[in-house]
C-alpha positions in Angstrom: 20.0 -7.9 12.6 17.9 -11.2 12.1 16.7 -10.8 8.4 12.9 -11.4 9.0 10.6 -9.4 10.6 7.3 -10.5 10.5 4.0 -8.4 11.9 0.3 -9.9 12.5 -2.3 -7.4 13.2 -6.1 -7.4 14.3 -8.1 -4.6 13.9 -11.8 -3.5 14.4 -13.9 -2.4 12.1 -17.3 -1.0 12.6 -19.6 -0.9 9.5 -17.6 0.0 6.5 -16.5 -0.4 3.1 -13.1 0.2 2.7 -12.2 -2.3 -0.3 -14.7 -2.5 -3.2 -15.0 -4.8 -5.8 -16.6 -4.1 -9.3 -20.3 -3.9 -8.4 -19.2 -1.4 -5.6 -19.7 -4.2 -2.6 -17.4 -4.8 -0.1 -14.5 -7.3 -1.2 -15.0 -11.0 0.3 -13.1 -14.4 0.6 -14.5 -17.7 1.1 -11.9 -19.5 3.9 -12.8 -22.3 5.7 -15.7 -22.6 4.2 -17.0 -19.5 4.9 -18.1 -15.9 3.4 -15.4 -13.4 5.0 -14.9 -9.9 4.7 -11.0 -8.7 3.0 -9.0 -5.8 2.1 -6.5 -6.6 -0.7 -3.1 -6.1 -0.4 -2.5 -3.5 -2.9 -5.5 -1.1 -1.6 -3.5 -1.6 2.3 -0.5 -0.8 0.7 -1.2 2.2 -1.4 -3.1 3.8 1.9 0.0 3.2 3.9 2.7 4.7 1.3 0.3 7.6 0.4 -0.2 8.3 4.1 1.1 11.3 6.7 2.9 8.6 8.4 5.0 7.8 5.1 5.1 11.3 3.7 6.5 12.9 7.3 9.1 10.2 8.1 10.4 9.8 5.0 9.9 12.6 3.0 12.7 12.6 0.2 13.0 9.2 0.1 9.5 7.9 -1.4 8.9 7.4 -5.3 6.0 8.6 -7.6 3.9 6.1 -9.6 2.4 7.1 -12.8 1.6 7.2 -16.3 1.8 10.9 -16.7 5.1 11.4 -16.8 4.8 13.4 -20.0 2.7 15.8 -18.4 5.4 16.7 -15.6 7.9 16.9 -18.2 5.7 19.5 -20.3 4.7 21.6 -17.5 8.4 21.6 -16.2 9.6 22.6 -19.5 7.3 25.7 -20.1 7.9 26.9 -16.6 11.4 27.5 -18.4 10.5 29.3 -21.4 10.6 26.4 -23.6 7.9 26.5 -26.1 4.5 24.3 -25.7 4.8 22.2 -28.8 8.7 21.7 -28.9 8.0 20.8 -25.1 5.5 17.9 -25.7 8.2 16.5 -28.3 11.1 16.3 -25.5 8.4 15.0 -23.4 7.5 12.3 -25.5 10.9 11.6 -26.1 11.9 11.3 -22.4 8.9 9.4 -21.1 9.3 6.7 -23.7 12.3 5.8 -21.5 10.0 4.3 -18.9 7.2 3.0 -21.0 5.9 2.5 -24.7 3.3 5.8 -25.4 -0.3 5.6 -25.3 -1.3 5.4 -29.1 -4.8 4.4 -29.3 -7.5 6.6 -30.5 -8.9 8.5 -27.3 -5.2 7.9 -25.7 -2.9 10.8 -24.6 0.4 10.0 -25.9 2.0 12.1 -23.1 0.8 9.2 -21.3 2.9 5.8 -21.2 0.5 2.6 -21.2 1.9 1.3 -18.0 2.5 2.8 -14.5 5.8 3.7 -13.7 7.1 3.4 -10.3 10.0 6.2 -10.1 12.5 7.0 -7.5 13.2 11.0 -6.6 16.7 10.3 -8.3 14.9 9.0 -11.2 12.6 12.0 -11.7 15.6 14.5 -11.2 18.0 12.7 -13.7 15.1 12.2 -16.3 13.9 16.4 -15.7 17.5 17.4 -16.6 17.8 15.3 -19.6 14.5 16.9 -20.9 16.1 20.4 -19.9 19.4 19.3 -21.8 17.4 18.5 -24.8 15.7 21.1 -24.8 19.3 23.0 -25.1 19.7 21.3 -27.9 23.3 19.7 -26.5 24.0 16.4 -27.5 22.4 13.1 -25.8 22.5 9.6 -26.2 21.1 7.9 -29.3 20.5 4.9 -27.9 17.2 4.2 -26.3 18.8 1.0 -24.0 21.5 3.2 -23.1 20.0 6.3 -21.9 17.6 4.2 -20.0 20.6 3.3 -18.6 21.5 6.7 -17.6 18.4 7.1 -15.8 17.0 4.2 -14.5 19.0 2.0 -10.8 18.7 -0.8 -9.6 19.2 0.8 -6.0 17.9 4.4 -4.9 16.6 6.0 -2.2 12.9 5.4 -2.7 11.9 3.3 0.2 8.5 2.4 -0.7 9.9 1.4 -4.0 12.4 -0.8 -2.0 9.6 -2.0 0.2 7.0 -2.8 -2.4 8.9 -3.5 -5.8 8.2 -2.5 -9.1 8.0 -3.9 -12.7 8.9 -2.2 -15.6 8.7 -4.3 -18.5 10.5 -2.8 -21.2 13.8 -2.8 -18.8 13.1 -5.7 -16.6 16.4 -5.3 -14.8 15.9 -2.4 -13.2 13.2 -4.1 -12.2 13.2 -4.3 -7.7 12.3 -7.4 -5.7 10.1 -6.4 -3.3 11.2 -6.3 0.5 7.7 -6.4 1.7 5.2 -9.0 1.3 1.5 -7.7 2.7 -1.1 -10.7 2.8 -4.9 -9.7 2.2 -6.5 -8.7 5.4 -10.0 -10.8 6.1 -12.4 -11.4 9.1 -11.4 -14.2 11.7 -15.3 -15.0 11.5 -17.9 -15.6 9.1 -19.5 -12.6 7.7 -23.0 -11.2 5.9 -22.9 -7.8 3.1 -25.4 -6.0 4.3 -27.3 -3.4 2.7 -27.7 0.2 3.4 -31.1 1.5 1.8 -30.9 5.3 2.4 -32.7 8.7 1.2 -31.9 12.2 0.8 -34.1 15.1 1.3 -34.3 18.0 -1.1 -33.7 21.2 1.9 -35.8 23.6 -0.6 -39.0 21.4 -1.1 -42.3 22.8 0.5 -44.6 21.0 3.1 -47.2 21.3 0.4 -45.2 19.2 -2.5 -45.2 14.9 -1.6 -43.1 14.0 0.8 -41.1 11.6 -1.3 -37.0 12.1 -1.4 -34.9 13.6 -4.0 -33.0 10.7 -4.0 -33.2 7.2 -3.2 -29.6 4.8 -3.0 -28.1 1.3 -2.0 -24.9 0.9 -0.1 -23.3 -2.3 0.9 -21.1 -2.9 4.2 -19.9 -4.9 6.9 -17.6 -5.2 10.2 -15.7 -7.5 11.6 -12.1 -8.4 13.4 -9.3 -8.4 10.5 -6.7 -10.4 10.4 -3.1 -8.9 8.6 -0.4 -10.3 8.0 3.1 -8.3 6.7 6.5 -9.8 6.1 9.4 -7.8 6.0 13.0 -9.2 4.4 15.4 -6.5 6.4 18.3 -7.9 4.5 16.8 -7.3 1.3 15.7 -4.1 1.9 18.7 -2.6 3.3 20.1 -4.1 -0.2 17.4 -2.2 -2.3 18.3 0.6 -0.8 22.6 0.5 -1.7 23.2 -0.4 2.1 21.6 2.5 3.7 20.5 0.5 7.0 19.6 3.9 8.2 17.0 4.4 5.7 15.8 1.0 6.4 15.3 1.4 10.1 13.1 4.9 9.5 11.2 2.8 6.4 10.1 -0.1 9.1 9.5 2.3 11.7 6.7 4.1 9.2 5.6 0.7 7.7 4.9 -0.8 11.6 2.9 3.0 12.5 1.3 2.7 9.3 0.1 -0.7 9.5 -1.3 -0.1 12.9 -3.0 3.2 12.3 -3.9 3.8 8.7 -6.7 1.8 6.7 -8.0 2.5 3.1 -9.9 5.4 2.9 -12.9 4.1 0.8 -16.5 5.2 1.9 -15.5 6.8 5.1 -17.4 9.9 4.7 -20.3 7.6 4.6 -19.2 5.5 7.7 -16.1 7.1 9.7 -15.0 3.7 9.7 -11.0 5.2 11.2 -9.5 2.4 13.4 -6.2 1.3 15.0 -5.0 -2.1 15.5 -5.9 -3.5 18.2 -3.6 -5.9 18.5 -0.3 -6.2 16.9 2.1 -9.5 17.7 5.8 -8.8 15.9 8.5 -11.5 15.6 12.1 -11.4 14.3 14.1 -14.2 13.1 15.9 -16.4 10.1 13.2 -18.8 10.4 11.3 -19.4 7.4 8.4 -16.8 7.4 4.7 -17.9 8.1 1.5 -16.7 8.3 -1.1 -17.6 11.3 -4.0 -17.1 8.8 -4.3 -21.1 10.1 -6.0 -19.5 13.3 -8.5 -18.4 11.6 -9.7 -21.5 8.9 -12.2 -22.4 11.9 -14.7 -19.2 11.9 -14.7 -18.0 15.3 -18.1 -17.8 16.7 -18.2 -16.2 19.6 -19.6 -13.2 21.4 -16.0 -11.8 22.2 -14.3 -11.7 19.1 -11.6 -9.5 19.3 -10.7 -11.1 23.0 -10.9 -14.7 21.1 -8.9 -13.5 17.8 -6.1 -12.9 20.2 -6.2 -16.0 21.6 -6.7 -18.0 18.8 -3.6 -15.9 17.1 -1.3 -16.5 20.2 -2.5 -20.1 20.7 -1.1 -20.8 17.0 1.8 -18.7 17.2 3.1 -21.1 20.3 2.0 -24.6 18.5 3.9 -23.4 15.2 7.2 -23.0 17.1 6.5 -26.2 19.5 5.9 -28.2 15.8 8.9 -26.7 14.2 11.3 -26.0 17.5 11.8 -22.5 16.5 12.2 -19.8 19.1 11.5 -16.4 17.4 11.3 -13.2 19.2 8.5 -11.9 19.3 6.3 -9.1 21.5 2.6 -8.1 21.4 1.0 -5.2 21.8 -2.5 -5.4 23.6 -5.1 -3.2 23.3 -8.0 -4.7 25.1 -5.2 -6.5 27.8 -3.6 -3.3 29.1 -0.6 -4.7 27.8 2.1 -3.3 25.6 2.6 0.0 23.2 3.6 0.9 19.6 6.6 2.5 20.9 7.6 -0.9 22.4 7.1 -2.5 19.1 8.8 0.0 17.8 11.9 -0.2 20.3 11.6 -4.1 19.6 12.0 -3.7 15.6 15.0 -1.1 15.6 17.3 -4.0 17.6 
């Protein structure tokens, strides 16, 4: 199995605003000297490990990430007859495992102050301790060592694998991630625009004004997006204790998901749903790279999807000619009649 798999994608977007930054406009870049649209990595990553995709094909195998650990613990506890107060104590007790409490005035301290990226084996082996204290047998004393007895450094949580996690009380359970997910942006320059829109009180008579009961702003834009996703195979099937099995099913959901699920900001506003139209995947021990360098020259044309692929594919050959590599690779082709996600697919599995 050659250890890198590597995946660029283009996709359409019609007016949207998936990815918003503080003032609620779409997110931008500046790249080449240009004003381009972009979704960050962590808002494509969270839609694709929160998606149907992930939670059908590897349901079992996908961790939790939270602060509210507490809360799971409490509620698990009283659904066993343990009593409410004694069961916020344990509670405490066990979720200080994967965090320091919240201890500031208008804090909950069944929260931790940090998100907590857990495996399913985590959350089972840290539920029975609470049930064990609860008991009242004997448990470890030792904070460090009955993190110990809950935390791994290899599960089955393949999202955790893929994606890594930080916990930085016990940085070495800590998990390198497998997956490296570049911020998607347009392959041409780009304006916000602004949506200026009204709504209509249904109840007010013909005789009142004819003003609106409400008057509001929305930004947007659309464009051709470039991704880009690296994928260490060697180092996932290592995060996940050697289950190349696992591994296999988790690429197979990350290349569907990648192709078919976007963030789900503001889409009841514009339906803005769309599948890659193009998707180019190569698989080697080269060095990974990105063909982001396509793109430093705005494309201008009237075509742009037709011209992202070629400026993509014209790259992708000049890199290898540069650097006399000769990675594997197959495209899948939307607007060229050429190629399938089950062929990508088929292509990654060898």
């Amino acid at each position: 199995m050659n250890r890198f798999l590597q995946l660029y994608l283009l996709t359409v977007y019609p007016a949207a605003n998936l990815n918003r930054d503080d003032t609620g406009r779409p997110k931008t870049l500046t790249f080449g000297g240009t004003t381009r649209l972009r979704i960050s990595s962590q808002a494509l990553k969270r839609a694709w490990r929160t998606s149907e995709v992930f939670q059908q094909k590897l349901a079992g195998h996908l961790g939790t990430r939270t602060q509210r650990f507490g809360e799971v613990v409490v509620k698990h506890l009283v659904a066993r007859g343990v009593e409410p107060e004694r069961a916020q104590t344990i509670a405490r007790e066990v979720a200080d495992i994967f965090g320091k409490p919240q201890s500031g005035k208008n804090d909950n301290p069944l929260h931790i102050e940090q998100l907590a990226f857990l495996s399913p084996e985590e959350w089972r082996d840290a539920l029975a301790l609470a049930e064990k204290k609860a008991r009242g047998e004997p448990v470890e004393s030792d904070a460090k060592k009955l993190a110990r007895q809950i935390l791994r450094t290899v599960d089955s949580a393949v999202d955790i694998a893929m994606f890594g996690r930080m916990l930085a009380d016990d940085p070495e359970f800590n998990r390198e991630a497998a997956v490296q997910v570049a911020h998607a942006f347009t392959t041409h320059r780009v304006i916000v625009e602004d949506d200026y829109y009204t709504a209509v009180d249904d109840l007010k008579g013909p005789a009142e004004d004819t003003g609106a009961g409400y008057i509001g702003e929305l930004a947007f834009g659309a464009g051709v997006f470039y991704s880009y996703v690296c994928i260490d195979r060697h180092l996932l099937v290592r995060n996940l204790g050697g289950d190349d099995a696992l591994a296999r099913a988790g690429i197979a959901a990350l290349i569907e998901a990648a192709a078919t699920v976007a963030p789900r900001g503001k889409q009841a506003s514009f339906a803005s749903r769309a599948r890659a139209s193009y998707l180019l995947a190569e698989r080697g021990d080269c060095t990974p790279r990105t063909l982001a360098a396509a793109f430093l020259a705005p494309l201008p044309g009237r075509d742009l999807l037709c011209e992202s692929i070629e400026a993509l594919e014209t790259m992708r050959a000049r890199f290898d000619d540069a650097y006399g590599e000769t990675l594997e690779h197959l495209a899948m082709n939307v607007p060229g009649g050429r190629g399938s996600l089950s062929d990508i697919l088929a292509f990654a599995r060898e």
